[in-house]
Jmol script that loads the backbone (N, CA, C; Angstrom):
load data "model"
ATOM      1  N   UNK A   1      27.230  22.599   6.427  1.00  0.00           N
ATOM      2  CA  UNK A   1      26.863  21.224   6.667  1.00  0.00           C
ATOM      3  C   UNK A   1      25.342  21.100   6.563  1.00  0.00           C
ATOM      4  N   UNK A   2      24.837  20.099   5.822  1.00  0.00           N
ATOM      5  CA  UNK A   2      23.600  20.061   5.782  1.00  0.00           C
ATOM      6  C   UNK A   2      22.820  18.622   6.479  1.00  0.00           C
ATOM      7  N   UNK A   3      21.918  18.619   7.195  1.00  0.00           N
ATOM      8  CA  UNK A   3      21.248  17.354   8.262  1.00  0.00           C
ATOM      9  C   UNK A   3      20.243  17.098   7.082  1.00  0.00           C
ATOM     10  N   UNK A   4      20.289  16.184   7.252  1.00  0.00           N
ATOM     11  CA  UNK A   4      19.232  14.935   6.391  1.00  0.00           C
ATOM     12  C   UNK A   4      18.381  14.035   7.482  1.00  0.00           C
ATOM     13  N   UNK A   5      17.335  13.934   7.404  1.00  0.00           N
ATOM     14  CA  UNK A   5      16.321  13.351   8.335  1.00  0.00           C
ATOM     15  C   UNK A   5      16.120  11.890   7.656  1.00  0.00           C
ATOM     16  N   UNK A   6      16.401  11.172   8.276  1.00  0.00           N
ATOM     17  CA  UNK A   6      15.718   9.592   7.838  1.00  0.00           C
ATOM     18  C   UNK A   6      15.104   9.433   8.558  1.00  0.00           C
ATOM     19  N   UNK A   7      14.033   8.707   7.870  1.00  0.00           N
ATOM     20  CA  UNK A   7      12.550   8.004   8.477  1.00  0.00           C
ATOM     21  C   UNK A   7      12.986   7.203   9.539  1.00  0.00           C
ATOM     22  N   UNK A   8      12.385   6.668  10.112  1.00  0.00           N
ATOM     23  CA  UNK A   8      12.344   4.966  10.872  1.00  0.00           C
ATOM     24  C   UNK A   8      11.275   4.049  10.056  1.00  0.00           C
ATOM     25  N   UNK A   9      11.946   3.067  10.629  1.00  0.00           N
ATOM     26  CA  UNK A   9      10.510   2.046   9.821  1.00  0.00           C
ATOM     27  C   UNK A   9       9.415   2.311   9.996  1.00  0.00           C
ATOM     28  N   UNK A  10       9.678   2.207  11.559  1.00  0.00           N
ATOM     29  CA  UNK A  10       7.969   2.680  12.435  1.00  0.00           C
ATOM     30  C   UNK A  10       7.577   3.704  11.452  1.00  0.00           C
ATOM     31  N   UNK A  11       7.944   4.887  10.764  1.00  0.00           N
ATOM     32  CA  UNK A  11       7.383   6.114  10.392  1.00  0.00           C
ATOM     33  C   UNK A  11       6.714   5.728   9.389  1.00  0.00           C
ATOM     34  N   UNK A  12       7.785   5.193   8.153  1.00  0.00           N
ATOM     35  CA  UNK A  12       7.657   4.325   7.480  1.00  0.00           C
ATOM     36  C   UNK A  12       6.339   3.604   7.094  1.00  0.00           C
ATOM     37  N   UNK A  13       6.309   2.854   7.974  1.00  0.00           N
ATOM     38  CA  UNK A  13       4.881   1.759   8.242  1.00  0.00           C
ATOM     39  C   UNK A  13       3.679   2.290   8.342  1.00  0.00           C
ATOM     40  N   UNK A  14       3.778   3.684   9.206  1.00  0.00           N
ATOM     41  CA  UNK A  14       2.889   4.673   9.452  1.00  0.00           C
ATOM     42  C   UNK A  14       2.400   4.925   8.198  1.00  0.00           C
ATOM     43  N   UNK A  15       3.357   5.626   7.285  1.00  0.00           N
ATOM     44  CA  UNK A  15       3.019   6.361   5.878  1.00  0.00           C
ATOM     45  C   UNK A  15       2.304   5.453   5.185  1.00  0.00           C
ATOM     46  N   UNK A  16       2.969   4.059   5.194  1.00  0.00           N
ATOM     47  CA  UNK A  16       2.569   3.155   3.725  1.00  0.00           C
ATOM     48  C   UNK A  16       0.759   2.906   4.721  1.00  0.00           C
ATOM     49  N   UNK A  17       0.862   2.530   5.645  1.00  0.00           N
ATOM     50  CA  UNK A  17      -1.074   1.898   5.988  1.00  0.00           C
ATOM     51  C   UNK A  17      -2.007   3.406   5.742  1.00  0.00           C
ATOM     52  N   UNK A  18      -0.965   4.429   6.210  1.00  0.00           N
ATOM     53  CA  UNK A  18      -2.143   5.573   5.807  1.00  0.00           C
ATOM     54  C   UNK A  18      -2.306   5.767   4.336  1.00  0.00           C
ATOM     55  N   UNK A  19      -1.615   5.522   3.614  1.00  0.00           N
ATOM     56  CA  UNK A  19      -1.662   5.272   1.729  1.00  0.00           C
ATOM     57  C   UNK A  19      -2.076   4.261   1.554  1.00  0.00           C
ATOM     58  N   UNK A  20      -2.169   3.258   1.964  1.00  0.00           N
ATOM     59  CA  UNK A  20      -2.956   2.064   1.752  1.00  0.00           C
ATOM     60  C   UNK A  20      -4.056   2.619   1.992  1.00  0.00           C
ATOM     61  N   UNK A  21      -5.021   2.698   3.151  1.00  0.00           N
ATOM     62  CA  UNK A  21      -6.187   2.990   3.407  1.00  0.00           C
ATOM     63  C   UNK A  21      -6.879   4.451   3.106  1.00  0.00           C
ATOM     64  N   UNK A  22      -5.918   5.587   2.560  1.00  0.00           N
ATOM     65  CA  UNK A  22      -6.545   6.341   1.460  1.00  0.00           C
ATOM     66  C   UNK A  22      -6.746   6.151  -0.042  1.00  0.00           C
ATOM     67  N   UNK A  23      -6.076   5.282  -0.251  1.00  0.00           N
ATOM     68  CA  UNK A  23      -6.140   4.617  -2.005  1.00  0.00           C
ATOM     69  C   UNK A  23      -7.420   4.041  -1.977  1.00  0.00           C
ATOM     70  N   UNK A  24      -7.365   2.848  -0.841  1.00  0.00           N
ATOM     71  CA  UNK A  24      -7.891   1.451  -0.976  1.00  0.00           C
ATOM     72  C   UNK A  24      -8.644   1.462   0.826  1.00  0.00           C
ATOM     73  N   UNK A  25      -9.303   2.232   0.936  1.00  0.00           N
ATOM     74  CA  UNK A  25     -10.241   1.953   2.462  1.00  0.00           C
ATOM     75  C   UNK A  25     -10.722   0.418   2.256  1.00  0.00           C
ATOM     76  N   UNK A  26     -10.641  -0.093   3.749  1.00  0.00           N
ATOM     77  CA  UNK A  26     -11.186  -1.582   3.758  1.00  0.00           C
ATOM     78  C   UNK A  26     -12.471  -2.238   3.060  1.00  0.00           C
ATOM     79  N   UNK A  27     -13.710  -1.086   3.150  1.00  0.00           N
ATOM     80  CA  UNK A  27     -14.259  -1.863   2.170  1.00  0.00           C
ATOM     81  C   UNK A  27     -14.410  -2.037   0.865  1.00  0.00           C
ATOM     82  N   UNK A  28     -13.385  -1.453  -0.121  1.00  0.00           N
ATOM     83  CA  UNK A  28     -13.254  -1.542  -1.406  1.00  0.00           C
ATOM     84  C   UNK A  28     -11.862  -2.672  -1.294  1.00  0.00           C
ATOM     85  N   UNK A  29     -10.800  -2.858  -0.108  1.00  0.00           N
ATOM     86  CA  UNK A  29     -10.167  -4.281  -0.433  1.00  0.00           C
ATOM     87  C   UNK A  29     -10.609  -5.037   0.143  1.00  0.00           C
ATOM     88  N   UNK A  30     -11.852  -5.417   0.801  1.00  0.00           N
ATOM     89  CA  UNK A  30     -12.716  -6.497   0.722  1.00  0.00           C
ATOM     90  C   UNK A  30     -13.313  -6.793  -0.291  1.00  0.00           C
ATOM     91  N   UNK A  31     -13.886  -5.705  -1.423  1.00  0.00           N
ATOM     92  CA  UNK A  31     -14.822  -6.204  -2.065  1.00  0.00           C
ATOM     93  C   UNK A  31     -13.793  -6.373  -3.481  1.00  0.00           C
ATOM     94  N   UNK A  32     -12.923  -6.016  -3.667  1.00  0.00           N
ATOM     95  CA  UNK A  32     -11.514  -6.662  -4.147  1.00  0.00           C
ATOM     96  C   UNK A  32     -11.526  -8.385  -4.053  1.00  0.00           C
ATOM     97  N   UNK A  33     -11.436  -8.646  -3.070  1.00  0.00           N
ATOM     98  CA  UNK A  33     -10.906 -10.150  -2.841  1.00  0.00           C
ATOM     99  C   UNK A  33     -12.443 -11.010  -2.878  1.00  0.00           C
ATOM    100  N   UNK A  34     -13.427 -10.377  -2.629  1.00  0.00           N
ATOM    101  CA  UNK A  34     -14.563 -10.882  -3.024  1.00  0.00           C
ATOM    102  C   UNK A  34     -14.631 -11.404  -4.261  1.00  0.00           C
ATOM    103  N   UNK A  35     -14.331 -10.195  -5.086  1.00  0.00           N
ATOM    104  CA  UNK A  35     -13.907 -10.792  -6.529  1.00  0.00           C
ATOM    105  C   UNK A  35     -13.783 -11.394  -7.245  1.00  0.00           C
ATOM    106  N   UNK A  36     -12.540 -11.728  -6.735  1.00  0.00           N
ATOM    107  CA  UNK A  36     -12.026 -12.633  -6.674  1.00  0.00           C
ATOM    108  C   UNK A  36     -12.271 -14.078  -6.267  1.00  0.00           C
ATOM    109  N   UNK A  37     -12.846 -14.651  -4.982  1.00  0.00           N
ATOM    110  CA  UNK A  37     -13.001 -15.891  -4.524  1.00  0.00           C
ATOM    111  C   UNK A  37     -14.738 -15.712  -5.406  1.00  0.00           C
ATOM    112  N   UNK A  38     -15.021 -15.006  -5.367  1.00  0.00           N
ATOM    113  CA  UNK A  38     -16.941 -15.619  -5.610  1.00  0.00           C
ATOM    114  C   UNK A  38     -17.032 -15.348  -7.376  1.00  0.00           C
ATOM    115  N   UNK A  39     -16.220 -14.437  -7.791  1.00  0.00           N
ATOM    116  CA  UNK A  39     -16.630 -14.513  -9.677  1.00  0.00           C
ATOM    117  C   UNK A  39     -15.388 -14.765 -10.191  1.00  0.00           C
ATOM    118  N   UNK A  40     -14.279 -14.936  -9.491  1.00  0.00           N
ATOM    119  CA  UNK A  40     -12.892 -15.150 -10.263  1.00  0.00           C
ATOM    120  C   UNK A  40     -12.669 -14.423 -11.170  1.00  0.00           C
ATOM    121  N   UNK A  41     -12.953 -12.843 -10.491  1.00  0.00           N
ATOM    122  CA  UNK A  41     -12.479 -11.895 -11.559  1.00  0.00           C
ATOM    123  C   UNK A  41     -11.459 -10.933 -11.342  1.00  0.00           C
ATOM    124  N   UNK A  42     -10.160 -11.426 -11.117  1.00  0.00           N
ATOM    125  CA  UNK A  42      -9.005 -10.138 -10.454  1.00  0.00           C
ATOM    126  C   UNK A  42      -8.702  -9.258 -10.539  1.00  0.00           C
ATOM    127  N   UNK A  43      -9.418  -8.639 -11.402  1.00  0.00           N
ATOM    128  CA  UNK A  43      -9.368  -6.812 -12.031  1.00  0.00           C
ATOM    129  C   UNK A  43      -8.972  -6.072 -11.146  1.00  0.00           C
ATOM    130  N   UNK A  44     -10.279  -5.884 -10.101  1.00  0.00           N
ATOM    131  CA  UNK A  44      -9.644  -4.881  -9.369  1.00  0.00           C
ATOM    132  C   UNK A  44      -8.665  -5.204  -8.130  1.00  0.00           C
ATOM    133  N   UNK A  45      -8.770  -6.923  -8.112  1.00  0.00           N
ATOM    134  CA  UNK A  45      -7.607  -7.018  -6.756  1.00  0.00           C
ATOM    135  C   UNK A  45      -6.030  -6.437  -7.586  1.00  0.00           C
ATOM    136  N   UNK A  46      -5.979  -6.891  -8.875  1.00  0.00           N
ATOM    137  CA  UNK A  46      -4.662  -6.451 -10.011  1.00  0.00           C
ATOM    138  C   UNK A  46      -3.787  -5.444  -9.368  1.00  0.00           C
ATOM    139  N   UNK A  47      -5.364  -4.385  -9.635  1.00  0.00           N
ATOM    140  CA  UNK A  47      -5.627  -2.829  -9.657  1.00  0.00           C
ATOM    141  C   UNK A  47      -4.873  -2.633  -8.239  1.00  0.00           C
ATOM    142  N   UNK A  48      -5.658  -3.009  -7.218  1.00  0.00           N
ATOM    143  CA  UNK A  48      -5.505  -2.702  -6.348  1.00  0.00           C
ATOM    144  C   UNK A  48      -3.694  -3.440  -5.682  1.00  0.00           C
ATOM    145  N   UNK A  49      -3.215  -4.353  -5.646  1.00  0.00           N
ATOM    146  CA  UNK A  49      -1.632  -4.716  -5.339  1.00  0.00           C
ATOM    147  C   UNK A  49      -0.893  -3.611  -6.321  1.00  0.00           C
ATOM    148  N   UNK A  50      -0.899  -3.431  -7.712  1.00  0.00           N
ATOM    149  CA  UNK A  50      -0.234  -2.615  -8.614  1.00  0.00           C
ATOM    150  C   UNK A  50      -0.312  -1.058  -7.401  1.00  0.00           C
ATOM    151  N   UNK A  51      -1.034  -1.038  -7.370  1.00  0.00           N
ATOM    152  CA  UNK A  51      -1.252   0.628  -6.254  1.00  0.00           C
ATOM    153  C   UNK A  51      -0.430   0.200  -5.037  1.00  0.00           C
ATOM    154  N   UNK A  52      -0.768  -0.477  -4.710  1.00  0.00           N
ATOM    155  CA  UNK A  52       0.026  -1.060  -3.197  1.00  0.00           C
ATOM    156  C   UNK A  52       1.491  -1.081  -3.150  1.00  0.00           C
ATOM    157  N   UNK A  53       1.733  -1.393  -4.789  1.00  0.00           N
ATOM    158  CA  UNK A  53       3.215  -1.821  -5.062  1.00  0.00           C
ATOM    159  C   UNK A  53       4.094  -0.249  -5.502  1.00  0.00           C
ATOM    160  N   UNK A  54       3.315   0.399  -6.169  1.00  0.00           N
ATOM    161  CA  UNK A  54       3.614   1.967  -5.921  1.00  0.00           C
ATOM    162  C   UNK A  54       3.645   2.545  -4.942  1.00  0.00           C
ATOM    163  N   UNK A  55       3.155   2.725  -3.709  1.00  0.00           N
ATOM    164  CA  UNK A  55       2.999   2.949  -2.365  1.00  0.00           C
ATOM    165  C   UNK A  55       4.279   2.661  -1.932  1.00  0.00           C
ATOM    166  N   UNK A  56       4.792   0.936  -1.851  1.00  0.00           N
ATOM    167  CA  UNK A  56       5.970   0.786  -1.278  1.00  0.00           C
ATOM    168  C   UNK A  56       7.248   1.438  -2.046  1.00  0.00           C
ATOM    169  N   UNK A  57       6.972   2.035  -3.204  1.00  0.00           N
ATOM    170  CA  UNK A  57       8.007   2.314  -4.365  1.00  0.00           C
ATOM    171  C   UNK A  57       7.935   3.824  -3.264  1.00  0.00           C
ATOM    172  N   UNK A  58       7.005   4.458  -3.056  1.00  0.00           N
ATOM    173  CA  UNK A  58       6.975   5.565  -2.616  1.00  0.00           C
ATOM    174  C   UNK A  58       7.469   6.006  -1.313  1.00  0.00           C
ATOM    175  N   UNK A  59       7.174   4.744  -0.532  1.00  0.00           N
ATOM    176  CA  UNK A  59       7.785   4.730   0.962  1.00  0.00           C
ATOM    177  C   UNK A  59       8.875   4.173   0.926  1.00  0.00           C
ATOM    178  N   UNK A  60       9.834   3.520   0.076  1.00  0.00           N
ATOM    179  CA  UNK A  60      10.454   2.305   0.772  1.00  0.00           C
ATOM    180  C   UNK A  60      11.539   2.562   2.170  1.00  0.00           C
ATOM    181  N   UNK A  61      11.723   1.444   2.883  1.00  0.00           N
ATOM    182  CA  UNK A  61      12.014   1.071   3.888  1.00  0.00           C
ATOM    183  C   UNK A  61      14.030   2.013   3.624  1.00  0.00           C
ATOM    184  N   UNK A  62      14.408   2.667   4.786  1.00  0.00           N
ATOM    185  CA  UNK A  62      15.802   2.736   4.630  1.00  0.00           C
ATOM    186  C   UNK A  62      16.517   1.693   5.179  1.00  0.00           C
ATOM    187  N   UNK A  63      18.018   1.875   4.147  1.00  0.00           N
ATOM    188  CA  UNK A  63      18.887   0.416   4.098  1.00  0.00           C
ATOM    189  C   UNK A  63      19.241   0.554   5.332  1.00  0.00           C
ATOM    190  N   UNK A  64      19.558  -0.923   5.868  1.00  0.00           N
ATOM    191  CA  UNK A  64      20.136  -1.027   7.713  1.00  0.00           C
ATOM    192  C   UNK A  64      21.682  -0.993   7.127  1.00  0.00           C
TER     193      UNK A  64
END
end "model"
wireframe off; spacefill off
backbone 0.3
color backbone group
């Protein structure tokens, strides 16, 4: 018989903000959205959700 460990969300949630904030530390997604509102240039906010959106591909949540 073999045990399989599932996450919790909580763990979950844990993983994805600590991958968020090693990708993307706060002041590079501030200066992201700066970017954005002051030169209207979304490059790196793009950049930066596309990463975010891999992250959740990487963590995702288990089915209830």
């Amino acid at each position: 018989m073999r045990t399989v460990k599932i996450r919790t969300r909580a763990e979950i949630a844990a993983l994805r903000e600590a991958a968020y904030l090693a990708a993307w530390p706060v002041h590079r997604q501030m200066e992201a959205q700066q970017d954005v509102e002051l030169r209207a240039d979304p490059t790196k906010r793009d950049r930066m959700l596309a990463d975010f959106a891999a992250i959740r591909a990487r963590f995702p949540y288990p089915e209830d």
